[in-house]
C-alpha positions as CSV (number, residue, x, y, z in Angstrom):
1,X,-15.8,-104.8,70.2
2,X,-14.6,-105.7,73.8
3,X,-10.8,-103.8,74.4
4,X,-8.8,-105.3,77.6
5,X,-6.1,-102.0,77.7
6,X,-3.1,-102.7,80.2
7,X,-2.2,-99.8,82.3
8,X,1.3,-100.1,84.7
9,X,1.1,-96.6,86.6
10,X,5.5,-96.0,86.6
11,X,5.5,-92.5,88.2
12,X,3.5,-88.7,87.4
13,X,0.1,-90.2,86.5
14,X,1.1,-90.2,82.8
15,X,0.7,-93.7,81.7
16,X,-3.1,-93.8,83.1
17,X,-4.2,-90.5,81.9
18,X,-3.5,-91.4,78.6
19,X,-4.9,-95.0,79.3
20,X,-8.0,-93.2,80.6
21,X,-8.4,-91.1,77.6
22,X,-7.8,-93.5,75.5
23,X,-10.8,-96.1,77.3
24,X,-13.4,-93.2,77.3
25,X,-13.1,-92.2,73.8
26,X,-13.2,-95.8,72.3
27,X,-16.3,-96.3,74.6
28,X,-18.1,-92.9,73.2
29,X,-17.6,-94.4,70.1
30,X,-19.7,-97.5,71.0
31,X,-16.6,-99.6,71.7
32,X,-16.6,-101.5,75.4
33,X,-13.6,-101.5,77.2
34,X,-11.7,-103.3,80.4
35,X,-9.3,-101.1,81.7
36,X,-6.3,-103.0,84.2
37,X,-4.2,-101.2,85.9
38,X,-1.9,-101.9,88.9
39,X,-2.8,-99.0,90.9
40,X,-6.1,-97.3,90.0
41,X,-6.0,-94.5,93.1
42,X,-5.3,-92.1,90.6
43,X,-8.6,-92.4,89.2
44,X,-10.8,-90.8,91.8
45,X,-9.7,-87.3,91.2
46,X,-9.1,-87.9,87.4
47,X,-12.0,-88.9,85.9
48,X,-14.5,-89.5,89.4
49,X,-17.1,-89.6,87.4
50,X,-16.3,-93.1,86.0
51,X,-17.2,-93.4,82.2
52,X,-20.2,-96.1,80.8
53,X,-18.7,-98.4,79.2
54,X,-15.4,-98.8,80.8
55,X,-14.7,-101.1,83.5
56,X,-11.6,-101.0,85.9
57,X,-9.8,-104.3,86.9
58,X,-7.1,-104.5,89.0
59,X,-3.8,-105.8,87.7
60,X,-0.8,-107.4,89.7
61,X,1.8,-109.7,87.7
62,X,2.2,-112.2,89.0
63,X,-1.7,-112.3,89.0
64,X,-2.4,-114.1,92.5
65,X,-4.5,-116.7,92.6
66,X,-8.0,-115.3,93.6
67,X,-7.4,-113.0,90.2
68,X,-7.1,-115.5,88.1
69,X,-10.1,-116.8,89.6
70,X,-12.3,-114.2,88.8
71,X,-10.9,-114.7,84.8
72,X,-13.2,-117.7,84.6
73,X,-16.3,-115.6,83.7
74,X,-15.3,-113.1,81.5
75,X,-15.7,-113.5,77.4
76,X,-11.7,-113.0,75.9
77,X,-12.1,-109.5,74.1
78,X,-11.5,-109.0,70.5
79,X,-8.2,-106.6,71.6
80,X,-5.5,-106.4,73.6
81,X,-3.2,-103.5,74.5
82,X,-0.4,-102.9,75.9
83,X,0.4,-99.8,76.9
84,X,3.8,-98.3,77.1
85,X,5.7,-101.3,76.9
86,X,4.1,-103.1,80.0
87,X,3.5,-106.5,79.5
88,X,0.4,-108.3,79.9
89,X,0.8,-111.2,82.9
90,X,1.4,-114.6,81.2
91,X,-1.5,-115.6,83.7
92,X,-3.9,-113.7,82.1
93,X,-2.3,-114.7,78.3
94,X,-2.3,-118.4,79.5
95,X,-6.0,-118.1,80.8
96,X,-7.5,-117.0,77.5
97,X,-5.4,-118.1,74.8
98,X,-7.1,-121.3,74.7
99,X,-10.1,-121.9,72.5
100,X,-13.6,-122.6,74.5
101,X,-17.3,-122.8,73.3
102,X,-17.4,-119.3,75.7
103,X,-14.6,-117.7,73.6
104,X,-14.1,-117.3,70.2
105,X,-11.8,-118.9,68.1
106,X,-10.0,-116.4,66.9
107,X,-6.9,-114.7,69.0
108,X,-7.6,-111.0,69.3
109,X,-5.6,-108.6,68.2
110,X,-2.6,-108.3,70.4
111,X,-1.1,-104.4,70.0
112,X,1.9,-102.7,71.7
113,X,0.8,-98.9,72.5
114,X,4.1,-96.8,72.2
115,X,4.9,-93.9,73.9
116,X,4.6,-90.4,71.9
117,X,7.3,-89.3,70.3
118,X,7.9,-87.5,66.9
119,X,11.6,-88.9,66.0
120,X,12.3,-90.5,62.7
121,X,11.7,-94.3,64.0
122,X,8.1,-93.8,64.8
123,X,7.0,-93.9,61.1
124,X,9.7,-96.6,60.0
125,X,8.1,-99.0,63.0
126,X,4.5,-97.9,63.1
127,X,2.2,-101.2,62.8
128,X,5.0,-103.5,62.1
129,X,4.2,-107.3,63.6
130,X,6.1,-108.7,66.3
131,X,5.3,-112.8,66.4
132,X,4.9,-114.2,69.6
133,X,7.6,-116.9,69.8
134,X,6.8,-119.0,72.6
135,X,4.4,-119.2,75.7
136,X,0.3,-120.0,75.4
137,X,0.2,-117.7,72.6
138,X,2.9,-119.1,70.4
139,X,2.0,-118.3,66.9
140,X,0.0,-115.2,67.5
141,X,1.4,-111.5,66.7
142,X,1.8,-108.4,68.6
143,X,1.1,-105.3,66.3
144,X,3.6,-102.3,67.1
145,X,1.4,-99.1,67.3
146,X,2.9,-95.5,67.3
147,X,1.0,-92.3,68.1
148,X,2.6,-89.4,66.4
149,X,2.3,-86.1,64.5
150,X,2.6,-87.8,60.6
151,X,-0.2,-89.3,58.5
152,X,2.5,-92.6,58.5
153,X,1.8,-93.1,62.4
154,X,-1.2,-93.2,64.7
155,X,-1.9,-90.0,65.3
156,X,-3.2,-88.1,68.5
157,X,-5.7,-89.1,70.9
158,X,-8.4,-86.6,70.0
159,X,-12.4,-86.9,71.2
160,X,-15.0,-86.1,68.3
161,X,-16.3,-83.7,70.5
162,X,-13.6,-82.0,71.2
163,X,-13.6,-78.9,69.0
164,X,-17.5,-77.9,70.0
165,X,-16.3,-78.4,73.6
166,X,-13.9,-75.5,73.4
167,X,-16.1,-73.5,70.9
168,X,-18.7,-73.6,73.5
169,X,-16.3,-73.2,76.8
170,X,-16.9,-69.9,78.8
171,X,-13.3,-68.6,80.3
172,X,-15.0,-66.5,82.9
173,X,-17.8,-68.6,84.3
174,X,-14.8,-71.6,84.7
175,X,-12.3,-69.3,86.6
176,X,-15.2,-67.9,88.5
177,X,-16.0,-71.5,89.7
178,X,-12.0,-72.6,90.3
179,X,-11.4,-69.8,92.0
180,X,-12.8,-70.6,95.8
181,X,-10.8,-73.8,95.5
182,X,-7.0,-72.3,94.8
183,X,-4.8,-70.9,97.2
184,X,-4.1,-68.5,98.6
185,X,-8.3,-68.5,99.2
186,X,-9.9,-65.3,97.3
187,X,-13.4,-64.8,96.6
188,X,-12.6,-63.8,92.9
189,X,-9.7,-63.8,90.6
190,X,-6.8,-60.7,90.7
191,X,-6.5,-58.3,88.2
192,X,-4.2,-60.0,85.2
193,X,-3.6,-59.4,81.9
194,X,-2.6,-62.9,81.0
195,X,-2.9,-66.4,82.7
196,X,-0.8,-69.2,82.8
197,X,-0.6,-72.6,83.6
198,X,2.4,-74.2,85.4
199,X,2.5,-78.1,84.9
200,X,6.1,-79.1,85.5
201,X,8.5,-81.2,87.3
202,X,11.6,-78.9,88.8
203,X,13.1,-77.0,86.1
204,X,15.9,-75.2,87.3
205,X,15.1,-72.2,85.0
206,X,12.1,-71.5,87.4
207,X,13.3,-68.7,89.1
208,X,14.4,-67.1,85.7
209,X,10.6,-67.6,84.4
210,X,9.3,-66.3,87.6
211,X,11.3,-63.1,87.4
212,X,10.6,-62.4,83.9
213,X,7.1,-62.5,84.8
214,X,7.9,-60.6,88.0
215,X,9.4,-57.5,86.2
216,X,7.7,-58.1,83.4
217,X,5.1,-55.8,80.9
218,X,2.1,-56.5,82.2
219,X,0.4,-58.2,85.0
220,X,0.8,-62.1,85.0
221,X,-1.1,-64.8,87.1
222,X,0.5,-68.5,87.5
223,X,-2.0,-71.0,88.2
224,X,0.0,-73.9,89.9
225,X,-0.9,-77.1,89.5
226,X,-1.0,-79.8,92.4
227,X,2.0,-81.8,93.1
228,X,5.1,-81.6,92.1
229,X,4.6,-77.8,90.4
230,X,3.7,-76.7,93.3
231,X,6.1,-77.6,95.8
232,X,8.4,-76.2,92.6
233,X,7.3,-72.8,93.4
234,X,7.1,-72.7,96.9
235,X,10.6,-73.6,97.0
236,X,11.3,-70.9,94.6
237,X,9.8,-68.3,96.4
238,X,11.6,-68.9,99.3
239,X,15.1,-69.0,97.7
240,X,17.5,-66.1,98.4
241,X,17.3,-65.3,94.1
242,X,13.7,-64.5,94.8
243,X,13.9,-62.4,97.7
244,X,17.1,-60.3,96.3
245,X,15.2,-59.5,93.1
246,X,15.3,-56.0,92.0
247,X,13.4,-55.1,89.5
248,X,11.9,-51.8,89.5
249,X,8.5,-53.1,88.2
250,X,8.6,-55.9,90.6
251,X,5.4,-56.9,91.8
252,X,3.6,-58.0,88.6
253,X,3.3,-61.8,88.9
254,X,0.6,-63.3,91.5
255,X,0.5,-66.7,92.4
256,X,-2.3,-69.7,92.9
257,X,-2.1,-73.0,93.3
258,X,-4.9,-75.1,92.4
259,X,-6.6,-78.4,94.0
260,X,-6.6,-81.5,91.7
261,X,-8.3,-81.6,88.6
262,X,-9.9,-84.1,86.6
263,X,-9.2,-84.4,83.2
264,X,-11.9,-82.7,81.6
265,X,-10.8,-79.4,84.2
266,X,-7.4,-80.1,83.1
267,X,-8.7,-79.0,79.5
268,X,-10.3,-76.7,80.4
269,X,-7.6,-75.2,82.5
270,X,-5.2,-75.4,79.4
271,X,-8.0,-73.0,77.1
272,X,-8.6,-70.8,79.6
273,X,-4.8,-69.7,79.8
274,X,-3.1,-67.6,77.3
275,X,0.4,-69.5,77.7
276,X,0.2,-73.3,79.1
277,X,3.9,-75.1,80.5
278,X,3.4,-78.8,80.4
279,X,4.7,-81.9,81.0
280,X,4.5,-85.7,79.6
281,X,2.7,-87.3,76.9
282,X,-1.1,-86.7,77.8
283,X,-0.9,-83.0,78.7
284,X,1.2,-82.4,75.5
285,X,-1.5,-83.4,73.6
286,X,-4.0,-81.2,75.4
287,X,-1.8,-78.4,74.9
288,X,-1.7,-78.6,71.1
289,X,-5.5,-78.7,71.1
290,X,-5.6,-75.9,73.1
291,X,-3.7,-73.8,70.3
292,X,-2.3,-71.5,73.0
293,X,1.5,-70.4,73.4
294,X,3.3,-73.5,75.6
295,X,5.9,-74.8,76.9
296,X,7.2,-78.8,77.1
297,X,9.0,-80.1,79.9
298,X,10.0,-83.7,78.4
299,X,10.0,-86.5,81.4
300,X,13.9,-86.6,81.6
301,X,16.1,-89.3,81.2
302,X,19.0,-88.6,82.9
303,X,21.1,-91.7,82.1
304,X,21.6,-91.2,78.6
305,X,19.8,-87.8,77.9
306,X,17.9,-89.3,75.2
307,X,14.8,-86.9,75.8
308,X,16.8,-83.9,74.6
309,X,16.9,-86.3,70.8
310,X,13.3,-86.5,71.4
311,X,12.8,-82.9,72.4
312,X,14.4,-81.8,69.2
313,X,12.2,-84.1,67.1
314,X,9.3,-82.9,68.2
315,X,10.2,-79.0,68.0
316,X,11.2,-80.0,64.7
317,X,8.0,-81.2,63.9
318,X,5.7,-78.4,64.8
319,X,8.1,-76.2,63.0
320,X,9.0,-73.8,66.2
321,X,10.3,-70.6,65.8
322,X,14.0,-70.1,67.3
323,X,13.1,-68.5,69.9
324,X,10.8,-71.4,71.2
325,X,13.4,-73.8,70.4
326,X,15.8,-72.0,73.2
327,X,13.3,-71.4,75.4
328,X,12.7,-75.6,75.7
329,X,16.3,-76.4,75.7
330,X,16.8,-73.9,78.8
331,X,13.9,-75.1,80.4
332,X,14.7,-79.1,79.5
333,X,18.3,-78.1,80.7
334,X,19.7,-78.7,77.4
335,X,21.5,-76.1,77.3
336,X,23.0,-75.6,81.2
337,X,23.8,-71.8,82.3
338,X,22.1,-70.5,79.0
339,X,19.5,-67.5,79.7
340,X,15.8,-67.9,78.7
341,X,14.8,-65.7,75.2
342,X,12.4,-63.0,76.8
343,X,8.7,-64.3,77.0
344,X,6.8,-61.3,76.4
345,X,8.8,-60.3,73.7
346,X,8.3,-63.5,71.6
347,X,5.2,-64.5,72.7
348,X,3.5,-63.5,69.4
349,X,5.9,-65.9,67.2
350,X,5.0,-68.5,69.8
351,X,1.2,-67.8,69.5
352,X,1.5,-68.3,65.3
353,X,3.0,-71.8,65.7
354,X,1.1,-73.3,68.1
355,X,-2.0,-72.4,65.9
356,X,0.0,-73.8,62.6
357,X,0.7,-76.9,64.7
358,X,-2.8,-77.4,65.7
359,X,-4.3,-77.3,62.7
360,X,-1.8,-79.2,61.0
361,X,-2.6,-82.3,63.8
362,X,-6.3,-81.6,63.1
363,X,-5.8,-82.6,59.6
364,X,-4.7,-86.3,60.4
365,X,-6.8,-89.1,61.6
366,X,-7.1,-89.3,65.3
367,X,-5.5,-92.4,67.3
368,X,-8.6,-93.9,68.2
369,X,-10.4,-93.6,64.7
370,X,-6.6,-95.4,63.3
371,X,-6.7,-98.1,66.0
372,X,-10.4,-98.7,65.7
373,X,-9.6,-99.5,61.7
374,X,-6.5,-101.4,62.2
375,X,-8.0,-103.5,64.2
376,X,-10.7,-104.4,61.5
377,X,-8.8,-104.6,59.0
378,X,-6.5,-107.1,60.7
379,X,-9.4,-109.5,61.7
């Protein structure tokens, strides 16, 4: 089947990594896809090795004219999605939804993407129909379609591949080959007895993880992702709560920061690291595959605060231990002034439930295999 997926990039790269994903697994399943997206830029560090099968088209609403234009040649496709709530140009609706001996006859199957989320809503609205009331399209339907962590909702995005991927990944030889690109420049990696990842936005419990890891057991390496994580703990180091630290084993956390990675080095990042911190929708995801300790900072919505509900549902959901469950409300600032539980000392607990949450999402059908069926069944 031909797929036209509708990407609008908000902010943080979220909305087109999981668009991306999402294209190259329905095409290594034999599935062609047209990807549109209003700002593609993104792309050349995240996946610059394209994908066959998938096509990138730009997007703008309103479409301008030499856009719609170039609509004249291309067959309608058998699906439409919109992703995250974005809407798809009434241009574009307008330009396919009537019938002509190059199209077929049948309307494809029009589906709303949802945004990840594991509160009680998902599984009461998951792949309810929406009819289209008026425009081009009157009389069609929009199907509602919720990822999630339930058997009654989509499920995750998860590659058939994945698991012999990670079986077969080598820890060393990857860190051996990241290393000459991080800063500060070193021909090899330092000395560390564990490795983690730092995906983030600005918590304001940074300092207090930084210390911990500071003064902490054993020695601990933060790899520092580009962008906003980074500038994050460059700040941090320079603040007068770093520089009066007194520990008296003080000295035990190092500190890279990596170049951009594509998605696949993303992964790979996430396995090689014995705790991840994350953020968003996509890298969520990755870090439940990776069945390592993590950490979720939620994207925040300060106006009403509704990601702590969702925070909660998802801890919920993947059963986390108490300790955990502090830890994210400290670091979401749910819980303002409150002190981080000790990392090292709960570690362990963390380690048991991110492997009972993994393979309790490795037990449901993935999202592409669900929306691949649903939309079979519906034509």
């Amino acid at each position: 089947m031909l797929w036209d997926i509708f990407c609008e990039v908000i902010d943080n790269y979220g909305d087109i990594g999981v668009c991306w994903r999402l294209s190259t697994d329905l095409a290594a399943r034999g599935e062609q896809v047209r990807l549109w997206v209003d700002d593609p830029s993104a792309l050349a560090w995240m996946a610059p090795q394209g994908c066959p099968g998938v096509s990138v088209h730009p997007w703008r609403s309103p479409m301008p004219q030499e856009d719609l234009a170039g609509l004249a040649g291309l067959p309608r496709s058998q699906v439409w999605v919109e992703a995250f709530g974005c809407e798809i140009a009434p241009e574009f609706v307008a330009a396919f939804a009537n019938v002509s001996p190059a199209r077929p006859e049948k309307p494809p199957i029009w589906l709303n993407l949802e945004y990840l989320s594991a509160e009680a809503y998902v599984e009461r609205s998951h792949a309810l129909p929406s009819p289209v009331m008026r425009g081009p399209a009157a009389g069609w339907t929009k199907w509602f379609f919720y990822p999630g962590f339930t058997a009654r909702t989509g499920g995750l995005l998860r590659e058939p591949d994945l698991l012999h991927r990670q079986a077969a990944f080598d820890r060393n030889a990857w860190l051996a080959q990241l290393w000459p690109q991080c800063l500060p420049d070193s021909a090899a990696a330092p000395e560390a007895a564990q490795y983690i990842s730092l995906f983030c936005y600005e918590p304001a419990a940074l300092h207090d993880l930084m210390l911990q890891l500071d003064s902490g057991p054993v020695p601990s390496h933060l790899l520092v992702t580009a962008g906003r994580a980074s500038q994050a703990v460059r700040q941090a180091l320079l603040s007068e709560k770093w520089q009066q630290r007194t520990s008296a084993k003080r000295g035990q956390l190092s500190v890279s920061y990596l170049p951009t990675l594509s998605q696949r080095d993303f992964d790979h990042l996430l396995w090689a690291c014995d705790i991840n911190f994350v953020r968003g929708e996509d890298s969520l995801v990755r870090a439940l595959w990776a069945g390592k300790p993590f950490v979720w900072h939620i994207y925040p919505q300060p106006e009403d605060d509704a990601h702590h509900d969702k925070l909660e549902a998802f801890l919920q959901a993947m059963q986390a231990p108490e300790s955990l469950r502090t830890w994210h409300r400290v670091w979401n600032d749910a819980t303002p002034g409150a002190a981080l539980p000790n990392l090292a000392e709960n570690q362990a607990d963390w380690a048991l439930a991110a492997v009972k949450a993994r393979a309790q999402a490795l037990s449901l059908a993935d999202l592409s295999s669900q929306l691949i069926q649903f939309v079979q069944e519906k034509r």
